[in-house]
C-alpha positions, 0 to 999 in steps of 0.5 A: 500500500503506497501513500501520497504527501503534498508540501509545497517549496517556496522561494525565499526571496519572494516569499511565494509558492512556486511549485507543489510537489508530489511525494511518493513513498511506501507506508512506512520504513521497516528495520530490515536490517535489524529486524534480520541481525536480531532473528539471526540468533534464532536461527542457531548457525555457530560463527566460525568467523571474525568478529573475534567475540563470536556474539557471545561477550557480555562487556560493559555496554548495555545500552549503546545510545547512553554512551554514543557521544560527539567530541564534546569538551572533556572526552578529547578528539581521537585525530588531534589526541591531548586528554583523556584518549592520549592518555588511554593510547599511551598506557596502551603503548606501553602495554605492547611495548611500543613507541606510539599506538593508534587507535583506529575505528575504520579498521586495519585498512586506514592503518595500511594506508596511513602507513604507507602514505607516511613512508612514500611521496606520489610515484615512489617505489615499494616492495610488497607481497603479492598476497598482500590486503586489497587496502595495499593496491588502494594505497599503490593506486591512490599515491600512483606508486610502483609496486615491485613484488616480493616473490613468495615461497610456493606449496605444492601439496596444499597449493598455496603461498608459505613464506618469502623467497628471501634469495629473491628479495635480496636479488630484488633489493640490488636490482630495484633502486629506490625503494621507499617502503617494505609491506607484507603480511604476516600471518598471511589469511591461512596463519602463516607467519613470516621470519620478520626478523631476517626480512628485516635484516636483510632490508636494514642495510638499505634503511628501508621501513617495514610495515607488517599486515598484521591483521589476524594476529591482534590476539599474539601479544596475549598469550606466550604460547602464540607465535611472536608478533611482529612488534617484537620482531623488528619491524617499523610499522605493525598494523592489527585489526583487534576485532578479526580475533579479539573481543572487539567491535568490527572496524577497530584496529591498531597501528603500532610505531615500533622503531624511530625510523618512522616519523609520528607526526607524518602518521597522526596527519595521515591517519587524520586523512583516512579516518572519519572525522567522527570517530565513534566512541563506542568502538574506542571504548571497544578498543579498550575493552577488548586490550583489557580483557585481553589482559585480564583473562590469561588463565582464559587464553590457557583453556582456549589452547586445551580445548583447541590442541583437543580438537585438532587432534581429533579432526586430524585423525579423520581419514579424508580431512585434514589441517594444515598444520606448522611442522609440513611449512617449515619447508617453505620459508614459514617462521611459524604458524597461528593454530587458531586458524583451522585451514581445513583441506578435503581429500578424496572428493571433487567438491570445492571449498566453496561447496564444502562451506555451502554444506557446513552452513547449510547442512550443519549450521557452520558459518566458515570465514572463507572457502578457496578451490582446496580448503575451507578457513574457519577463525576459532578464537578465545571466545569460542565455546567446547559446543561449538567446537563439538559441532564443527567436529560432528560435522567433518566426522560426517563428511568424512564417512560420508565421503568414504562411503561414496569414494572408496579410495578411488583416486579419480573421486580427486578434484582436480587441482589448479595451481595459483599463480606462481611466475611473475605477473608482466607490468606493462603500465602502472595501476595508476596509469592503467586505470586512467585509460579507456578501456573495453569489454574482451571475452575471457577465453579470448584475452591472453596478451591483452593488457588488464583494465581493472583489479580482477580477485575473489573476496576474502581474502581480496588477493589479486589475480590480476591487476590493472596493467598487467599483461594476461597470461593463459595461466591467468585465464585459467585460474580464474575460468576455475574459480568461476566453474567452482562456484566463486564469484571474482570480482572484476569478471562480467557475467552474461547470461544469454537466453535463447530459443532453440529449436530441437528437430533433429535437422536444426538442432543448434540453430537458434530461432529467429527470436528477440534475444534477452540478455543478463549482464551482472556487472561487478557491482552486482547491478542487474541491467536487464532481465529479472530473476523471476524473467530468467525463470520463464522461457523468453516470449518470441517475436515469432509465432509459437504457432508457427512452431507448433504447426511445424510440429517442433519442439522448442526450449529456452537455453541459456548461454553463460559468457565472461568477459574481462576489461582490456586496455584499448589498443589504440590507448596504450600510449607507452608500455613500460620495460 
């Protein structure tokens, strides 16, 4: 039901109505959002992803709204700190053993691009990891830098990227001049942590700053059994998003200055950049909470280690499922590894991570952090309960028969595996420069040496396959033709789907009929352009006679076609390709 409201405009400066308008608008506003957010509960699917509170910490808070202030007088502004949260992040510092901490409300993402935005000028050189947060390529872009990329180590057996190839950085610190900051992430999305301490070393002699990713570690410096943080390894610059694994709201984070390399200054103005200029007390208060709670509950953090040693060993002695685990990365360049990630690897079945994390959710009620080609994440934290442990452990025991059950041990019931990209990538332009160029539409089967238009990844992690200005491999195609055929959506990738009617006579069985064709194109924004969901359903209505048809005596049926296409550089727009 719709109601219709009149009010009338008037001209200030003569005082007289000048135009009525009509106001169209439904009966009222639902709360959809919260509406859904509350009866989620209801629903009983256990989170096997961040926030790292899991929906279960009982803090301070009650009600929001008593404590939802501005920056009135005497509650101190976090971007020009001098009071009350001066005070709050200095205690902090001291805490972590840092020189200076920050409190961020708009997540790790404005700490990576304050960081780097504090330690490179526009066109500057910096090496970072392939694997690093899409906030990194945002910073490369936003400052037009050139990014020279830190090769990784690769693992064949689990098809995933380990540590640094530290032969090759060295090679690539005597080769590339001019470098004015190092990024990486550590741990990495599957709790791989980097030899931070060697990578600064062998960094230090060319006085170049490191900055550490490190996100998904906020809960290291809690606990003495976690690996190390970075802080403690050598690094310049740590950034950590306490609500991926600590009792925090979403969106809040650190960033840590570390050693006097980096200017404090330089990163209070960049920080004042990138973040709102209405920080939220709520989450700061969080911030807080979540440290202190941290502090406070050692003999918690004790239980939680118990509780997940038990039930790694358990999924480990499953026959068709196993995890990753610290002593098979070695090998690989790892300095260590985060065991609360339980990176949870399928044998003996042709189903996908994606599939797989579609089953536990909606066979098990087991909501995963995120799914790739091999393997299924699933974030545990100091929060988790022995019931929902118990649950996750039920739900692979019965995969796992079922699994057996079906397959045997016969190795064709395998998926096949195809690897991430392992060579190096070809720069022809600058993302910067690439993405002020005029671009078009190329079918993916068909773009091999066409260079990339735009950032081509699937989220989380938000890893790049490709990214603007790289020339495209076959290998590139390919990988991306695999995450499409297992079910992933890539981002950067538009989705056709063209329906058509077909005739089925055994003389014209491929030839479409002469029809108006309807076409879908799902663009990487997810606007729907054309045809809606309930249309794709139903068979698309012909120009044509379907009496004529049906006194030829044939019989006739909707087919859909499903085409990619990838955005290219224009030929005649390439206006010089870099060496």
């Amino acid at each position: 039901m719709h109601c219709t409201l009149y009010f009338v405009v008037e001209n200030y400066e003569c005082s007289k109505p000048i135009s009525l308008y009509r106001l169209e608008g439904v009966k009222s506003l639902r709360p959809y959002l919260y509406e859904k957010l509350t009866s989620y509960e209801e629903e009983n699917i256990y989170p096997f992803h961040m926030p790292g509170h899991k929906r279960r910490i009982k803090n301070l808070i009650q009600n929001p709204y008593e404590i939802d202030i501005t920056e009135i007088d005497g509650f101190d502004n976090l971007n020009d700190p001098q009071d009350i949260i001066k005070q709050s992040m200095e205690e902090t510092a001291k805490f972590y053993g840092t020189k200076k901490t920050f409190y961020l409300v708009n997540g790790s993402t404005v700490g990576i691009l304050s960081a780097i935005t504090a330690t490179c000028k526009r066109g500057d050189k910096i090496l970072m990891a392939r694997n690093c947060h899409k906030a990194v390529y945002n910073a490369v872009r936003l400052l037009e830098l050139d990014p020279i990329y830190l090769p990784l180590t690769y693992i064949p057996e689990r098809n995933m990227f380990g540590g640094i190839d530290e032969e090759r950085l060295c090679e690539i610190l005597k080769e590339e001049e001019g470098i004015k900051a190092v990024i990486i992430t550590s741990p990495t999305y599957e709790g791989i942590v980097m030899h931070i301490e060697r990578t600064k070393m062998w960094i230090n002699p060319y006085k170049i700053p490191l900055i550490v990713d490190e996100a998904h570690g906020a809960h290291f410096p809690f606990y003495e059994n976690f690996p190390q943080s970075a802080i403690k390894k050598g690094a310049d610059i740590v950034i950590q998003s306490l609500h991926k694994t600590m009792p925090a709201f979403t969106q809040t984070a650190l960033l840590h200055i570390c050693t006097d390399q980096i200017s404090e200054e330089k990163v209070q103005d960049s920080i004042s950049i990138y973040q709102s200029s209405s920080p939220s007390y709520l989450l700061m208060a969080g911030i807080e909470y979540a440290i202190h709670y941290g502090i406070e509950n050692k003999n918690s953090f004790r239980e939680y280690e118990k509780l997940l040693d038990f039930y790694r060993k358990k999924i480990q002695g499953l026959k068709h499922i196993s995890l990753l685990e610290k002593e098979e990365l070695k090998q690989y360049g790892a300095y260590d590894f985060d065991p609360c990630k339980l990176v949870i690897f399928f044998q003996n079945t042709k189903l996908t991570g994606n599939e797989i994390s579609d089953i536990l959710l909606k066979q098990y009620g087991l909501q995963m952090e995120m799914s790739e080609r091999d393997y299924v994440i699933a974030i545990s934290t100091i929060c988790d309960s022995k019931e929902g442990f118990d649950r996750l452990y039920y739900a692979l025991e019965d995969l796992d028969r079922k699994i057996g059950m079906e397959n045997g041990e016969d190795p064709s019931h395998k998926q096949e595996k195809i690897h991430v990209i392992t060579d190096g990538q070809i720069k022809r332009y600058l993302p910067s420069e690439a993405l002020q160029m005029k671009t078009k539409k190329c079918n993916l089967n068909e773009a091999k040496d066409a260079i990339c238009g735009s950032y081509i990844y699937i989220y989380p992690p938000g890893i790049p396959i490709l990214v603007p200005g790289e020339q495209i491999k076959q290998s590139d195609i390919a990988l991306i033709e695999s995450y499409l055929e297992s079910g992933f959506y890539v981002k950067g990738i538009t989705r056709e789907e063209i329906h058509d009617i077909m005739s089925v006579s055994e003389q014209e069985q491929a030839k479409p009929i002469q029809c108006e064709r309807r076409m879908a194109i799902i663009s990487s924004a997810y606007d729907i352009m054309s045809v809606s969901e309930q249309e794709q359903e139903k068979p698309i209505q012909c120009e044509q006679s379907m009496e004529n048809i049906n006194s030829n005596k044939e019989e006739s049926s909707a087919v859909t076609r499903i085409c990619y296409s990838i955005t290219v550089i224009e030929e005649n727009d390439k206006k010089r390709e870099r060496n």
